[in-house]
C-alpha positions as CSV (number, residue, x, y, z in Angstrom):
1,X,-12.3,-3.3,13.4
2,X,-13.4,-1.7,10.1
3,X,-13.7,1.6,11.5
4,X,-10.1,1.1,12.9
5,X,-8.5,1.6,9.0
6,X,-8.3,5.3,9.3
7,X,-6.9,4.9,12.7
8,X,-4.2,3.1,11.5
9,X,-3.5,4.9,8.7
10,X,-3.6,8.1,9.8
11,X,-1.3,7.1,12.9
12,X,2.3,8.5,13.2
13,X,4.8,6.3,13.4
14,X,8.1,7.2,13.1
15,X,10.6,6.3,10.0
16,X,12.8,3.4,10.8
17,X,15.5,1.4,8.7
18,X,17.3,-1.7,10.3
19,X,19.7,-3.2,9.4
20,X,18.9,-7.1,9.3
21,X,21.1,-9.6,11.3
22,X,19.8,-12.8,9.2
23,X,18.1,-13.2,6.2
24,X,14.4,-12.6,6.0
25,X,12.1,-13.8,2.8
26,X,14.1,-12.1,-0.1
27,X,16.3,-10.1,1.7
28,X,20.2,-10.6,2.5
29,X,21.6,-10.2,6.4
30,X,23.5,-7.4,6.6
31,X,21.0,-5.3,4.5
32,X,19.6,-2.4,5.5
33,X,15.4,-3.0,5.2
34,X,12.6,0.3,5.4
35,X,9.7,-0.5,7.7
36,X,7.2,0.1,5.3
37,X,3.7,2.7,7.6
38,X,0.3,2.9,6.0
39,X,1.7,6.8,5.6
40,X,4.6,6.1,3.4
41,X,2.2,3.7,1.6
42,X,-1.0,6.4,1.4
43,X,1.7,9.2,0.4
44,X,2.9,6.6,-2.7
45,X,0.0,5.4,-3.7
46,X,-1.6,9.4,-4.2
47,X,1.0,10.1,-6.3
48,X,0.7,7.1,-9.2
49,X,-1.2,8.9,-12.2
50,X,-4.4,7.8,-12.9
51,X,-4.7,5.2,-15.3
52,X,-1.6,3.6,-14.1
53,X,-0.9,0.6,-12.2
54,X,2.2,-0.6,-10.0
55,X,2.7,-4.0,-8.1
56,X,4.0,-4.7,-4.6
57,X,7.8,-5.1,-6.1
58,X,7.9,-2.2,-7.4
59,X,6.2,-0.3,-4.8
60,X,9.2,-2.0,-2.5
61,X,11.9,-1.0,-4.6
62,X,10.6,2.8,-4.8
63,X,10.1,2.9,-1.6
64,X,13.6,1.7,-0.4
65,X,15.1,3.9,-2.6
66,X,12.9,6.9,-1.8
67,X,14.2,6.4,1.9
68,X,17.3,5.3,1.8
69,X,17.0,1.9,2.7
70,X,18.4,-1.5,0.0
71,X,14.9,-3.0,0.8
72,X,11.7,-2.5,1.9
73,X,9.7,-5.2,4.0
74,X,7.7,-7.3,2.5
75,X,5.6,-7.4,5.7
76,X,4.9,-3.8,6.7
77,X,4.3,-3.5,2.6
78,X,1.5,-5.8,2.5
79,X,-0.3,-4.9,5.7
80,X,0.3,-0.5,5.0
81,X,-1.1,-1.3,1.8
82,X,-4.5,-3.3,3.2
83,X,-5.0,-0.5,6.2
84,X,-4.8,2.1,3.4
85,X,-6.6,0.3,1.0
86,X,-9.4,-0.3,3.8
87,X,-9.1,3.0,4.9
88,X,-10.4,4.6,1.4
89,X,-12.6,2.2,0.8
90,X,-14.4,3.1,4.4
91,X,-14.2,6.8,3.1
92,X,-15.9,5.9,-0.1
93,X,-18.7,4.5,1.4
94,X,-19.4,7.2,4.0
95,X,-19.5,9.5,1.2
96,X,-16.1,10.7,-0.2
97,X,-15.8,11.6,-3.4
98,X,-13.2,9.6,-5.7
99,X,-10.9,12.0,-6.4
100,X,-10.5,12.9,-2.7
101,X,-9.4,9.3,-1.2
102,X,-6.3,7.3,-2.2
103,X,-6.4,5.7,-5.2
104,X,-5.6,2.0,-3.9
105,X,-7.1,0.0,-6.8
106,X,-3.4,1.3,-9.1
107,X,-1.6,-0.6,-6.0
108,X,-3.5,-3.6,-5.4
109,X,-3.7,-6.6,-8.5
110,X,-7.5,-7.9,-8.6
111,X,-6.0,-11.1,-9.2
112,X,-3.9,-11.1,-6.2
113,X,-3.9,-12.1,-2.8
114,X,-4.7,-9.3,-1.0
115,X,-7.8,-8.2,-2.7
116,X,-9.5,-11.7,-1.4
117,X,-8.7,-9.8,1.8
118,X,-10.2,-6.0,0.9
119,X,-14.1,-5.6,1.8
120,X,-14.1,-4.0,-1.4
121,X,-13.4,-7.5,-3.8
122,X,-12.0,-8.3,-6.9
123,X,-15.0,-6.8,-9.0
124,X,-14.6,-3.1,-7.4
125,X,-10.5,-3.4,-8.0
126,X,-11.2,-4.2,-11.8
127,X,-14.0,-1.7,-11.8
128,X,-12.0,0.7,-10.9
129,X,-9.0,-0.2,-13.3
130,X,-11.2,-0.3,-16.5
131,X,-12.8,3.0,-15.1
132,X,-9.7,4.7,-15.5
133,X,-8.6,3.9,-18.5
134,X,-11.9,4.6,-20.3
């Protein structure tokens, strides 16, 4: 599976907004809801300046607006941001240089959920961090 990440993220999948016929998590029915791809994710995430940091929310609400959409998925949001977070992560340790794979530790909180999840771990999320604000 690990070398799978790039795969995913590099896959093209086409943009696609529905519009929901019942609720789902913190979104209304009748709301229009972006299906978030590990490329809308890996585009995003490249562009937050170094030094900075932004959480899921936010990253949800940019997104939505970005596109078009009221909301963006909670789901595909979590999941595009592990394949791309995986994805560098695989590219740094083949050899990459820093500056040359997505930046993943401004999207993903050390403290949170997901970075149990990351082969990477809480200490290289915070390394990171404190890295670039030195």
């Amino acid at each position: 599976m690990p070398s799978d990440w790039i795969t995913r993220r590099d896959c093209d999948k086409p943009l696609q907004i529905k519009t929901l016929e019942k609720s789902f998590s913190d979104i209304p029915a009748g709301a229009t809801m972006l299906v978030v791809t590990p490329k809308l994710m890996d585009k995003f995430i490249r562009q937050i300046p170094s030094g900075e940091t932004v959480e899921q929310p936010a990253i949800r609400k940019a997104l939505a607006g970005k596109y078009g959409a009221q909301y963006a998925c909670p789901v595909t949001t979590g999941i595009a941001l592990r394949v791309v977070s995986e994805a560098a992560y695989l590219e740094l340790l083949n050899g990459s240089e820093e500056s040359d794979v997505t930046p993943f530790w401004r999207a993903v909180a050390p403290d949170g959920t997901l970075s149990l999840k990351l082969a990477c771990g809480r200490s290289f999320l915070e390394m990171m961090r404190t890295k670039e604000r030195a």
